[in-house]
MIMIFI-819767 format. One record per atom (N, C-alpha, C): residue number from 1; residue in three letters; x, y, z; atom name. Coordinates in Angstrom, 1 decimal, padded with zeros to 4 digits. Layout:
N
<NUM Ala <X Y Z> CA>
...
This chain:
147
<1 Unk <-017.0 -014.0 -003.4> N>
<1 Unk <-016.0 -013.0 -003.2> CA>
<1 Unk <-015.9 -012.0 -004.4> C>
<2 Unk <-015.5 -010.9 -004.3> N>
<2 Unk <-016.1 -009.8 -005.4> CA>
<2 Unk <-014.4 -009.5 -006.0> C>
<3 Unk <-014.4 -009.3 -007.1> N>
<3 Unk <-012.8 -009.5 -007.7> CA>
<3 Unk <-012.4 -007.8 -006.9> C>
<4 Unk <-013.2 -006.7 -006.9> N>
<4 Unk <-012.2 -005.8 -006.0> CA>
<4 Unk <-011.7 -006.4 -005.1> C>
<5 Unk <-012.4 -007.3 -004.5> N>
<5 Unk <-011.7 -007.9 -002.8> CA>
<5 Unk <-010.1 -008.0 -003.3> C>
<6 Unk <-009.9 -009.0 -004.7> N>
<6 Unk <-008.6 -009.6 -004.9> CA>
<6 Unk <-007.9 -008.4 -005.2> C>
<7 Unk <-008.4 -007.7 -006.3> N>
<7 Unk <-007.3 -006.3 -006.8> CA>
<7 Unk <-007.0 -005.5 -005.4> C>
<8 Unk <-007.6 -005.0 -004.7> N>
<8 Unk <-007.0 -004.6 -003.5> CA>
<8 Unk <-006.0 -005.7 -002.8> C>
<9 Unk <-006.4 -006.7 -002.4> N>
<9 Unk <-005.3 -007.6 -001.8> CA>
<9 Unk <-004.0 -007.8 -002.6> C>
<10 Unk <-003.9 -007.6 -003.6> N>
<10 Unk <-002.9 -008.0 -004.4> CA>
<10 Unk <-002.4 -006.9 -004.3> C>
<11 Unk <-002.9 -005.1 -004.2> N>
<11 Unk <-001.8 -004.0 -004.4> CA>
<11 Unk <-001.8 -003.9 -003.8> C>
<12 Unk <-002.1 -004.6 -002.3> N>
<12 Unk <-001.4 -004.7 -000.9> CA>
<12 Unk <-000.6 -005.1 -000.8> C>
<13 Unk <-000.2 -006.4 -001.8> N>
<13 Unk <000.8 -007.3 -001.6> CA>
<13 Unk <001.9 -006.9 -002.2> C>
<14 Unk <001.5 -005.6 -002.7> N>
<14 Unk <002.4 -005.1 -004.0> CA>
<14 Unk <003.1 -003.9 -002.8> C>
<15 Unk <002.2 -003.2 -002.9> N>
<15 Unk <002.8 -002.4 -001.0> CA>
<15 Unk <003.6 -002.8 -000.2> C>
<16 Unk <003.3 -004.0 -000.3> N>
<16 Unk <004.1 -004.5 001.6> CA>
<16 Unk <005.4 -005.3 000.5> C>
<17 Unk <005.0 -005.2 -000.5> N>
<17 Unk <006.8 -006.2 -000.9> CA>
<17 Unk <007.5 -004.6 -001.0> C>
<18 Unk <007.1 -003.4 -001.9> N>
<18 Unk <007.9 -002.5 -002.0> CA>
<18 Unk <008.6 -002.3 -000.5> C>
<19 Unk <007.8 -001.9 000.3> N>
<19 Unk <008.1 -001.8 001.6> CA>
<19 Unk <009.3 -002.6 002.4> C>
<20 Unk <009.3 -003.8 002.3> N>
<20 Unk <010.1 -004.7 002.3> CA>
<20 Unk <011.7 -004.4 001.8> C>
<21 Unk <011.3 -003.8 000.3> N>
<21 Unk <012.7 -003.8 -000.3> CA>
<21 Unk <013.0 -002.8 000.1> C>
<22 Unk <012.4 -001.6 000.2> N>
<22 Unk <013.1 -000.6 000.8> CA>
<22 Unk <013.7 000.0 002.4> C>
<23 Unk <012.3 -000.6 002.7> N>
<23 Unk <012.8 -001.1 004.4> CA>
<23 Unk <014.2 -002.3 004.8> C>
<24 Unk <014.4 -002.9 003.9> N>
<24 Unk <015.7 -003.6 003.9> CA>
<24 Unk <016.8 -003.1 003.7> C>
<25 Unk <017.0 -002.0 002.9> N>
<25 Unk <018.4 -001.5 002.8> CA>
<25 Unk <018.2 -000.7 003.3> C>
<26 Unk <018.0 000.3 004.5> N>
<26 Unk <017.7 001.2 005.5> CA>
<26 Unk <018.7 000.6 006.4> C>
<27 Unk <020.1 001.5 006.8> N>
<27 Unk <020.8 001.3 007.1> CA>
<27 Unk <021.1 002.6 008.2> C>
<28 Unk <021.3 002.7 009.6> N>
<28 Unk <021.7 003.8 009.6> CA>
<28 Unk <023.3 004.3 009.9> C>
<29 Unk <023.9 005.2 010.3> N>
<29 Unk <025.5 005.7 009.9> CA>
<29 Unk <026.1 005.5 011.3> C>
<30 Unk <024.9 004.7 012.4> N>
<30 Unk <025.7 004.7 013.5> CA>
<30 Unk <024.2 004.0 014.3> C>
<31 Unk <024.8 003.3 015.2> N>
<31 Unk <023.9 002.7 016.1> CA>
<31 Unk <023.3 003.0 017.2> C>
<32 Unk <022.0 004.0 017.0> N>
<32 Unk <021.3 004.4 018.0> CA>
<32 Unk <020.3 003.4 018.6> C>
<33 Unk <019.9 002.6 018.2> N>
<33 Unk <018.7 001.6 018.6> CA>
<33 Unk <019.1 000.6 018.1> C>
<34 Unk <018.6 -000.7 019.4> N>
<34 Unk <018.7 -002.0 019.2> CA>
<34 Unk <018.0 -002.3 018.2> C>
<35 Unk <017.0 -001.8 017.4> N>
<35 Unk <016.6 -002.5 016.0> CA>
<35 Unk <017.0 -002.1 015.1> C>
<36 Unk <017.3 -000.9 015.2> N>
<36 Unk <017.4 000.3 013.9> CA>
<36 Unk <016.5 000.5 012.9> C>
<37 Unk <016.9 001.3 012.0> N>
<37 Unk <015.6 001.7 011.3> CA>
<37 Unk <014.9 001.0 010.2> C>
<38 Unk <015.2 000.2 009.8> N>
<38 Unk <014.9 -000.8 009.3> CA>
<38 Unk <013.1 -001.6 010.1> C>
<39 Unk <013.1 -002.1 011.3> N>
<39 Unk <011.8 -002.2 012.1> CA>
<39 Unk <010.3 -001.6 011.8> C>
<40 Unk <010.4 -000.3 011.6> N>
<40 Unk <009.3 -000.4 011.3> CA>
<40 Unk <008.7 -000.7 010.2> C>
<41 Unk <009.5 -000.2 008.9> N>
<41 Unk <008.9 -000.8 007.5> CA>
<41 Unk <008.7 -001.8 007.3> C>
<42 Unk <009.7 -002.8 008.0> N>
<42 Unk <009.7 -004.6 007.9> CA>
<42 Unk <008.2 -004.3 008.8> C>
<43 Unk <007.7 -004.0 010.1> N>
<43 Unk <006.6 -004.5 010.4> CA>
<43 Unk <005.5 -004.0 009.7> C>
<44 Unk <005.1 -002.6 009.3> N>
<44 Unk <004.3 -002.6 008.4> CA>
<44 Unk <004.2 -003.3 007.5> C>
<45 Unk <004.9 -003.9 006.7> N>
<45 Unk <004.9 -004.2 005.0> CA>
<45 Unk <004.6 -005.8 006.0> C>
<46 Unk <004.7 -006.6 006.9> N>
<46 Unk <004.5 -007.8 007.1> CA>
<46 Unk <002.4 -007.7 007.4> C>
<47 Unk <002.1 -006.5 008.2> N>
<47 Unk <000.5 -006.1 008.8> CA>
<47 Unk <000.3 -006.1 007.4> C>
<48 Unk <000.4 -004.9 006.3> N>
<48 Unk <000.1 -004.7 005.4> CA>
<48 Unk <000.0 -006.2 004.3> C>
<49 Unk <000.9 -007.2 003.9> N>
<49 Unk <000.6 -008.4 003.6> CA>
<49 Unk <000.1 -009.3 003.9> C>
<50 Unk <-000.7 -009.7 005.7> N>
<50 Unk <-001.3 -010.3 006.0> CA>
<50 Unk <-003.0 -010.1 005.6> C>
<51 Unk <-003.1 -008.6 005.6> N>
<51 Unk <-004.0 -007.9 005.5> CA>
<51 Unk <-004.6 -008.5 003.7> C>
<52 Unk <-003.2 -008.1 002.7> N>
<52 Unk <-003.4 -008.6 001.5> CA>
<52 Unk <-003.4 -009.7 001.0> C>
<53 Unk <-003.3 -010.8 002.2> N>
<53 Unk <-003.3 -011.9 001.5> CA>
<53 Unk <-005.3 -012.7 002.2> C>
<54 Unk <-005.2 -012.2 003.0> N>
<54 Unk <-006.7 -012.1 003.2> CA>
<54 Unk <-007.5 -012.0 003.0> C>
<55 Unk <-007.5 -010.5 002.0> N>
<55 Unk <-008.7 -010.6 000.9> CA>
<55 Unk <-008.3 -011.1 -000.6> C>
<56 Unk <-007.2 -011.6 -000.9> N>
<56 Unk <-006.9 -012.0 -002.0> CA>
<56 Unk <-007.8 -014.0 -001.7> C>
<57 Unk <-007.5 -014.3 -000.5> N>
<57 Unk <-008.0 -015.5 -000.3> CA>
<57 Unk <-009.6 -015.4 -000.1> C>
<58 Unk <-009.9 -014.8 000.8> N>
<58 Unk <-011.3 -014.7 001.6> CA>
<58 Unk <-012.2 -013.7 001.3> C>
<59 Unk <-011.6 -012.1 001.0> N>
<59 Unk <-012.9 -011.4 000.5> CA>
<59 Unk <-013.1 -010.6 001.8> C>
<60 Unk <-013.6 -009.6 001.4> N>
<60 Unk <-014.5 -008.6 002.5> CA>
<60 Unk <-015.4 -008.7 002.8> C>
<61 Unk <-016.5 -009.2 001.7> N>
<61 Unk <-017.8 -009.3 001.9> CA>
<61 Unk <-018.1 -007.7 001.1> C>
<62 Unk <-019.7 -007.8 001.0> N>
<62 Unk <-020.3 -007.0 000.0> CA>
<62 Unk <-020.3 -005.7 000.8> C>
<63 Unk <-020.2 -004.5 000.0> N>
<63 Unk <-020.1 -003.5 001.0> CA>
<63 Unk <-021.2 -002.0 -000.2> C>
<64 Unk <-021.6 -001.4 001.1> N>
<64 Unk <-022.2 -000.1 -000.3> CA>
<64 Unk <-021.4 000.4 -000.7> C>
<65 Unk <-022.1 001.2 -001.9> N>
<65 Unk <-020.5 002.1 -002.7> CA>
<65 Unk <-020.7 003.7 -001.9> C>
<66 Unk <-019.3 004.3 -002.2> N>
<66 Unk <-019.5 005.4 -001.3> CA>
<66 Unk <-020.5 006.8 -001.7> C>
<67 Unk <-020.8 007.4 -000.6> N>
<67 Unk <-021.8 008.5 -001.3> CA>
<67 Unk <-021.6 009.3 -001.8> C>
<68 Unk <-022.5 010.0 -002.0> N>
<68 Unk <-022.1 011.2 -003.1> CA>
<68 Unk <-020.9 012.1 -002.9> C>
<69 Unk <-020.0 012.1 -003.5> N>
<69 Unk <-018.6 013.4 -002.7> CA>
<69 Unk <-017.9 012.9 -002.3> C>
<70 Unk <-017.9 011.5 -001.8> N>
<70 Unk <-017.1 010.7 -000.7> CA>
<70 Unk <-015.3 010.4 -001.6> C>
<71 Unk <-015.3 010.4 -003.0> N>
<71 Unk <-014.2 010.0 -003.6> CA>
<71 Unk <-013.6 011.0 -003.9> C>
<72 Unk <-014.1 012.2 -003.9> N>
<72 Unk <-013.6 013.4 -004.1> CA>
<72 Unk <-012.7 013.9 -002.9> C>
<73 Unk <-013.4 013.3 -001.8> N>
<73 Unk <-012.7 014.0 -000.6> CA>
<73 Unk <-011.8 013.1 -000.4> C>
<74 Unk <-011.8 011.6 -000.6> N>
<74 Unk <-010.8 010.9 -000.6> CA>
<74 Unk <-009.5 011.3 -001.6> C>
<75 Unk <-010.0 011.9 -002.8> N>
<75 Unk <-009.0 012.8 -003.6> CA>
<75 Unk <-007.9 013.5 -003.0> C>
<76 Unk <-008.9 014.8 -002.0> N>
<76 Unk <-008.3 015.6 -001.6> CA>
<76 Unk <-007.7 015.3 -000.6> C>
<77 Unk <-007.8 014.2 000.2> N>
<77 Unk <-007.3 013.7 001.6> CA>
<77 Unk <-005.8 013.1 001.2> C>
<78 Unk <-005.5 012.3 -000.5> N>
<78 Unk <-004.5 011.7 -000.4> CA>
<78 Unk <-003.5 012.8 -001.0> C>
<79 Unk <-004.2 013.8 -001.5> N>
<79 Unk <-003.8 015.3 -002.2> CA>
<79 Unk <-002.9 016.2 -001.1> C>
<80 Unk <-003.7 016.0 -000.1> N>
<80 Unk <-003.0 016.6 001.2> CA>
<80 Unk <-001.8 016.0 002.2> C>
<81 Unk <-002.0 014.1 002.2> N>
<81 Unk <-000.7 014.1 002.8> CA>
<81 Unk <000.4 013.6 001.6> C>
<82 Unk <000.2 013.8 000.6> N>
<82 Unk <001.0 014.2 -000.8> CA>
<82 Unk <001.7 015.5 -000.3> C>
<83 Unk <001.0 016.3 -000.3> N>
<83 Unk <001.8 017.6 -000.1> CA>
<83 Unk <002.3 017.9 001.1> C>
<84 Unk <001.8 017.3 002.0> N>
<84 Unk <002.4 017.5 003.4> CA>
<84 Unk <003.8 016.7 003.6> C>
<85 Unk <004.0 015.4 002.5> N>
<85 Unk <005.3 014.8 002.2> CA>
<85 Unk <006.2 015.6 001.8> C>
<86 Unk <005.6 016.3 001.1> N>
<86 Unk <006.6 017.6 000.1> CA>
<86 Unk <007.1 018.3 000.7> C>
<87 Unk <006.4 018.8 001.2> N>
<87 Unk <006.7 020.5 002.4> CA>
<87 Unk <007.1 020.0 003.8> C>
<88 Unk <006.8 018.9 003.9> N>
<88 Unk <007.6 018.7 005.1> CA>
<88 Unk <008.7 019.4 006.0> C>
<89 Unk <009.6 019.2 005.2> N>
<89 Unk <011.2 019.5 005.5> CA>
<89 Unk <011.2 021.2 005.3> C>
<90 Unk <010.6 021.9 004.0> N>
<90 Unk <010.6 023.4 003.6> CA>
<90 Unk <010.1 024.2 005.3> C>
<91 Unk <008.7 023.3 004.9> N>
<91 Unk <007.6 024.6 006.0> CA>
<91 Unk <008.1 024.0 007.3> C>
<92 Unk <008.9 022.8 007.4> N>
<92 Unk <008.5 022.8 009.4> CA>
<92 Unk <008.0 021.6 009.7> C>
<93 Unk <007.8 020.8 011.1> N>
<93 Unk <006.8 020.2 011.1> CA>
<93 Unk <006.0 021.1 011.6> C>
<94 Unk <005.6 022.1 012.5> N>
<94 Unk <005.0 022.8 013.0> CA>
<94 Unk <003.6 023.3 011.9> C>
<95 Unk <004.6 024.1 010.8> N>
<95 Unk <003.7 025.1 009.8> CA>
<95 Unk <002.8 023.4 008.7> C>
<96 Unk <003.6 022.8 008.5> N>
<96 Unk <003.1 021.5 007.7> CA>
<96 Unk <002.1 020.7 008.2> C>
<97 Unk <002.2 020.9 009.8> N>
<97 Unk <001.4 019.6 010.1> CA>
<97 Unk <-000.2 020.8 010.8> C>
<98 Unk <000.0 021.9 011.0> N>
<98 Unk <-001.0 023.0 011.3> CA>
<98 Unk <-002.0 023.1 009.8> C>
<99 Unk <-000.7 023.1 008.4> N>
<99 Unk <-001.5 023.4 007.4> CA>
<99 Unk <-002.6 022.1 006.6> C>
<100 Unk <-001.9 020.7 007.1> N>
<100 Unk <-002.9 019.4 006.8> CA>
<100 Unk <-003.9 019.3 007.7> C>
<101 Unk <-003.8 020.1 008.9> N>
<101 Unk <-004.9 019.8 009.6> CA>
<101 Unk <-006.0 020.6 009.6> C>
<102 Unk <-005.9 021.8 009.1> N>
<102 Unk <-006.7 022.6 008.9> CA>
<102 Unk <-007.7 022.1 007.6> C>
<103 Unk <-006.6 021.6 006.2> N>
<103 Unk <-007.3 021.4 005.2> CA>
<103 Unk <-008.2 020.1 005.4> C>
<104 Unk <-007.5 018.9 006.4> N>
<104 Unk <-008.7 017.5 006.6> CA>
<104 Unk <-009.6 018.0 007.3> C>
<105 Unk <-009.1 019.2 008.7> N>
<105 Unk <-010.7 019.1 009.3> CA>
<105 Unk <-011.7 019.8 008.4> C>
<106 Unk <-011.4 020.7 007.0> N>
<106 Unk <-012.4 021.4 006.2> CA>
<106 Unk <-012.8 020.0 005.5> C>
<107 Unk <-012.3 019.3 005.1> N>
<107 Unk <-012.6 018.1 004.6> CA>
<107 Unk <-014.4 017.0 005.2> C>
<108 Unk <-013.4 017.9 006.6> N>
<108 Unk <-014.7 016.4 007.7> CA>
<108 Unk <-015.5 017.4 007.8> C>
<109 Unk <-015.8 018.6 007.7> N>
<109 Unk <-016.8 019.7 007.7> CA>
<109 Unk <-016.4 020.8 009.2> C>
<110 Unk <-015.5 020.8 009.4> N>
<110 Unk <-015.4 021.7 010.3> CA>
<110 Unk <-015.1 023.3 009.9> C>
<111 Unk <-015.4 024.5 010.4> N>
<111 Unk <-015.0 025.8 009.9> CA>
<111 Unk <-013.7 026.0 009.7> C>
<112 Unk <-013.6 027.5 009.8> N>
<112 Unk <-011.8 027.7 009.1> CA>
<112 Unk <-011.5 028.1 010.7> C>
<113 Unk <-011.8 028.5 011.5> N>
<113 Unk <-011.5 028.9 012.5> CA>
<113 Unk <-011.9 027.4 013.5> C>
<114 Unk <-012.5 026.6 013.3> N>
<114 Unk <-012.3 025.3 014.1> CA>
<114 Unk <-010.7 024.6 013.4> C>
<115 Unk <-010.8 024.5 012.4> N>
<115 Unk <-009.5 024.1 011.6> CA>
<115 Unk <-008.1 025.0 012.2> C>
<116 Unk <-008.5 026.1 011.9> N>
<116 Unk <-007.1 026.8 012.3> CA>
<116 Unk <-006.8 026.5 013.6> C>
<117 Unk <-007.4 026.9 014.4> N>
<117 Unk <-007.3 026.3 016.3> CA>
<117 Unk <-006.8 024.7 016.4> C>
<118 Unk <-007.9 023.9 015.7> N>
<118 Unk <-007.1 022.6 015.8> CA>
<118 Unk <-005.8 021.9 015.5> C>
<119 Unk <-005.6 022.9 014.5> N>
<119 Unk <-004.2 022.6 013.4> CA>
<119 Unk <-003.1 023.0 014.4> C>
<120 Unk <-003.3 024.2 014.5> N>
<120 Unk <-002.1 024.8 015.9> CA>
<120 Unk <-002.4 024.1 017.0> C>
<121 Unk <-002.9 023.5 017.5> N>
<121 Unk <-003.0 022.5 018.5> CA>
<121 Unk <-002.2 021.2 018.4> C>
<122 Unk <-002.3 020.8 017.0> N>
<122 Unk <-002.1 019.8 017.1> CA>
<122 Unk <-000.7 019.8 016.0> C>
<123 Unk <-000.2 021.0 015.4> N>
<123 Unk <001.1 021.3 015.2> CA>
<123 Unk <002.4 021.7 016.4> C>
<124 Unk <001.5 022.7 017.0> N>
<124 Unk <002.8 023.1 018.1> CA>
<124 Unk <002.7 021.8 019.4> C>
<125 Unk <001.4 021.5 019.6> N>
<125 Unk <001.3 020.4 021.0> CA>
<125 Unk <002.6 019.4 020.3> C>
<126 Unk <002.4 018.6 019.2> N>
<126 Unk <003.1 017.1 018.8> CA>
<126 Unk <004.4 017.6 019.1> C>
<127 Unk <004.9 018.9 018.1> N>
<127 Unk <006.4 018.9 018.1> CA>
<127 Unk <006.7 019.7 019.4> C>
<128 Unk <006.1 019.8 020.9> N>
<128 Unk <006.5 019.9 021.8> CA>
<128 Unk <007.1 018.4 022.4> C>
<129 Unk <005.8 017.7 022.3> N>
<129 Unk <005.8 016.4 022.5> CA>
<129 Unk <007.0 015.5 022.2> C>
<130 Unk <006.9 015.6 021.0> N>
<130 Unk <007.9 015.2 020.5> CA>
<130 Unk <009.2 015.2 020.4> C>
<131 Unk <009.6 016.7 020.4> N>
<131 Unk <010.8 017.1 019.9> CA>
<131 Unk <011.4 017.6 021.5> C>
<132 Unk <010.7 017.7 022.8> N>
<132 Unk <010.8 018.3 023.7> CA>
<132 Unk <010.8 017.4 025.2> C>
<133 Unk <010.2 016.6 024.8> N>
<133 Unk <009.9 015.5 025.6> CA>
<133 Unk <010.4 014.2 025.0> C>
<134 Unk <010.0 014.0 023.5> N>
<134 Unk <010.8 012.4 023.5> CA>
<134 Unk <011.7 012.5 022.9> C>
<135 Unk <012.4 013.6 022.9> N>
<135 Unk <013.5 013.9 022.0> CA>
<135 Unk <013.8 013.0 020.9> C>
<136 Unk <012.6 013.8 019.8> N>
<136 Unk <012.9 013.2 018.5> CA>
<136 Unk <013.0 014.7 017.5> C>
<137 Unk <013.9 014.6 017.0> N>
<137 Unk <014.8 015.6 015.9> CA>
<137 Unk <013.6 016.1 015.0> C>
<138 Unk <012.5 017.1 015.0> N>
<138 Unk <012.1 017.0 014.0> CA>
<138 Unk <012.6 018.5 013.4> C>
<139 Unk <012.2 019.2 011.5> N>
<139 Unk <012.4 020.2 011.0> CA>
<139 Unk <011.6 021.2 012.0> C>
<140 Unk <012.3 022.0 011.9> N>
<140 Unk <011.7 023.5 012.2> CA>
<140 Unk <010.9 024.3 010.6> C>
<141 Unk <011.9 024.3 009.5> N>
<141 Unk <011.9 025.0 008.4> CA>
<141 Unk <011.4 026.2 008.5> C>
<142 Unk <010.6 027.0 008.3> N>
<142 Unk <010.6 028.3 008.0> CA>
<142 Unk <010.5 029.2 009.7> C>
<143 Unk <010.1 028.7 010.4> N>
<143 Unk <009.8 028.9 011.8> CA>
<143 Unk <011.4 029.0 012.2> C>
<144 Unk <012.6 027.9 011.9> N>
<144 Unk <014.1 028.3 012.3> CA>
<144 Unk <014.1 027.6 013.6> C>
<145 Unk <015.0 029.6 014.0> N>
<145 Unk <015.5 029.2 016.1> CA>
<145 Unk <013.9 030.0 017.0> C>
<146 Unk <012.8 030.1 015.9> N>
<146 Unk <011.5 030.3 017.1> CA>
<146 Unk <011.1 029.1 018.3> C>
<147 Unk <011.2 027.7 017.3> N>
<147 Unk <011.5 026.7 018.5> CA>
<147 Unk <012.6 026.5 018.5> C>
């Protein structure tokens, strides 16, 4: 077993307990759902610690290292839903989730005009979806009463 296996399993473990504690005091101000909000972080942080205690025990097994560029874009991939955390609520979900999608598909090699098309696709489609159909509350932010 290769000691990354362990160091990863263990800041998994370190993950899924944060998750835990904060998913624990997740309270909400009025009872809309039989589980409340609390459910999902408890189930993640439980997937996430099974996952960590796995390779802390057992290992992955040997794996290649990544190619040339590969950590850089993994840079910029955690760089972007960093920022899409940020701006969330400012830009919209609309304008936020058009603007991450544009920068991962330039990421995975797509053009700026394959990016842009997909981004709006997959910004205006969701918060139709979403906000229209499963009636879930998301920001508008800079966009307003356009939706």
């Amino acid at each position: 077993m290769l000691l990354n296996d362990r160091i990863l399993g263990v800041a998994a473990l370190v993950v899924a307990a944060f998750l835990t504690w904060f998913g624990w005091r997740l309270e909400a101000p009025f009872a809309y759902e039989p589980v409340g909000p609390r459910a999902f972080p408890l189930l993640i942080a439980a997937i996430i610690a099974l996952c960590g205690l796995r390779l802390v025990f057992k290992g992955g097994g040997e794996v290649e290292p990544n190619p040339p560029g590969a950590n850089a874009r993994i840079a910029w991939m955690v760089a972007c839903v960093a920022g899409y955390a940020l701006l969330f609520q400012w830009l919209g979900f609309v304008l936020a989730t058009t603007a991450v999608t544009v920068l991962v598909a330039r990421l995975f090699g797509a053009t700026w005009l394959q990016g842009l098309l997909g981004g709006i696709g997959m910004g205006v489609g969701c918060f139709l979806l979403f906000d229209k159909v499963l009636d879930v509350v998301l920001p508008t932010g800079l966009l307003g009463n356009l939706l």
